[in-house]
N, C-alpha and C positions, 0 to 999 in steps of 0.2 A: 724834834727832840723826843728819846723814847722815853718813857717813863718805867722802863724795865731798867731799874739798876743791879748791875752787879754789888755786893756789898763791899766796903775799903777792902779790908780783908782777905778775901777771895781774890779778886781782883790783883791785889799785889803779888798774891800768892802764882797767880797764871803769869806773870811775867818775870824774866830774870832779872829786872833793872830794880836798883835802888837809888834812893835819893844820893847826890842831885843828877841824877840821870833820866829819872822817869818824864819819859816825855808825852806820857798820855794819860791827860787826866780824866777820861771817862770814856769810854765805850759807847757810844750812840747810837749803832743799826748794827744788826747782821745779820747776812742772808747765808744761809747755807746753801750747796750744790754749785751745778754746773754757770750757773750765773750769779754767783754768789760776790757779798762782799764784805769790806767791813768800815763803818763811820766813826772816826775817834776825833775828840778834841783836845784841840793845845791852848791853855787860856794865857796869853805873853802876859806876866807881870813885873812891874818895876823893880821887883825885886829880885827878879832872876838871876842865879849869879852871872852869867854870861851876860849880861846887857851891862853891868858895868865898866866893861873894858871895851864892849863896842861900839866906835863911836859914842865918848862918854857924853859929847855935847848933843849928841842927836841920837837918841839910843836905837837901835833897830836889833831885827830879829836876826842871829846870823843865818845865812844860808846853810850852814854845816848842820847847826840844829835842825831847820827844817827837814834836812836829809835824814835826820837823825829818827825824826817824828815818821817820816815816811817808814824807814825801818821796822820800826816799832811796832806802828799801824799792821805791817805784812806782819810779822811774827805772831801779834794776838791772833790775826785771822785765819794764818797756820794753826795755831794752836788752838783753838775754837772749833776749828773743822775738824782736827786728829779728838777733840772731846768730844764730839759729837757724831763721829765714825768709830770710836769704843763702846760709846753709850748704846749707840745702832744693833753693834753685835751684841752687846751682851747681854740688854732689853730687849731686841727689838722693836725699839721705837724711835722715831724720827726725830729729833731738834732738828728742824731748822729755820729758826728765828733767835734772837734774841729775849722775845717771851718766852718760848719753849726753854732754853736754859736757864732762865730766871724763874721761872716755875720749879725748877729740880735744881738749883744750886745749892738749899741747904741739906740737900738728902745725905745722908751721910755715904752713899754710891757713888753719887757725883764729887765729893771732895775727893773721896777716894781716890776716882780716875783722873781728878785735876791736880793733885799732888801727885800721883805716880809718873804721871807724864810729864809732868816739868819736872823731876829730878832724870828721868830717858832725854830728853831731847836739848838739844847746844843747837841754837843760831846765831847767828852773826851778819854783819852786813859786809856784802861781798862785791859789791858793784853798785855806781847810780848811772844814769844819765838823764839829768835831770835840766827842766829850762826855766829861769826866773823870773816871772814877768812882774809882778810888784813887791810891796816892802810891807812887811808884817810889824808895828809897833805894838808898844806897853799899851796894853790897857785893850787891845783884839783877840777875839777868839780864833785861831785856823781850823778849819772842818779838816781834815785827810780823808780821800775813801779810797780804798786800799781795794784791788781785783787781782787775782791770780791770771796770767795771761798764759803761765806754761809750766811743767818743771821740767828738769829736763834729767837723765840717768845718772848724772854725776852728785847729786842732792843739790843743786843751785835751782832756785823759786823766783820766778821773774812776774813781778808787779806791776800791774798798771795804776800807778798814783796823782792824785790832784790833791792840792789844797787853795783853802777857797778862807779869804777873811771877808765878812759877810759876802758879799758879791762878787769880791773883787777877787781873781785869779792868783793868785800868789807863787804857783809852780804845779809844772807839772811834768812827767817824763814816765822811768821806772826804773825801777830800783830790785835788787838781785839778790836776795839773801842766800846764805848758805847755813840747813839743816844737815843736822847728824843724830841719830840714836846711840845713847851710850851701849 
């Protein structure tokens, strides 16, 4: 668990999703570059509104949401790497860690580039193929770590994702997002 948090704030501000959508409740690793990735958590709680209609006697986590958190996961680590490939040119200095942008996130440069770029950039999820090997319940945390495996010329982002509730495998596959610059 990293002790570099983004602040609420910030944080909602880097992603397009609003409640009840938000499907990533903290940011947890990030590595920048060619082996880069990114660690987000999903805490399932009872309260969710999706777990009331699924399976109301036995609630469980749906699969759709999972996919959903996968998404999600790819999209901040997109967006995390284009703030941190701004910052590069424009400083000339490197983030890449999750320290190193938590060190400069209240700079007023960095808001700067993290507002500007989320109003440029639309993704969306575009594709999964994903396998499910167990069941995520109320009261579990799922890990995601989200890796870029490719992009390819047409703006579609192909990830490699696991989620993991403690130990136990929960899915895995990958998932296709599609970016655009306004």
């Amino acid at each position: 668990m990293s002790k570099y948090r983004i602040p609420t704030k910030i944080f909602l501000e880097m992603g397009g999703w609003r409640q009840p959508l938000i499907m990533v409740d903290k940011i947890d690793d990030y590595k920048y570059g060619e082996n880069g990735y990114v660690k987000v958590v999903k805490h399932v709680t009872y309260n969710d509104p999706w777990l009331s209609g699924h399976f109301p006697d036995d609630p469980i986590m749906p699969g759709v949401i999972i996919s959903e958190i996968f998404g999600q996961a790819s999209e901040y680590f997109s967006f995390l790497t284009d703030i941190c490939d701004i910052y590069r040119e424009k400083y000339h200095v490197e983030l890449s860690s999750l320290r190193d942008i938590h060190a400069r996130i209240n700079e007023p440069e960095m808001l700067d580039i993290i507002r500007t770029r989320r109003a440029q950039v639309r993704g969306v999820l575009a594709a999964q193929n994903l396998k499910f090997k167990e069941i995520a319940f109320p009261g579990d945390s799922i890990e995601v770590v989200s890796k870029l495996s490719f992009s390819d010329a047409n703006g579609f982002k192909h990830y490699s994702v696991t989620a993991h509730a403690g130990k136990r495998l929960i899915s895995h596959g990958t998932i296709i997002n599609f970016r655009e610059s306004k």
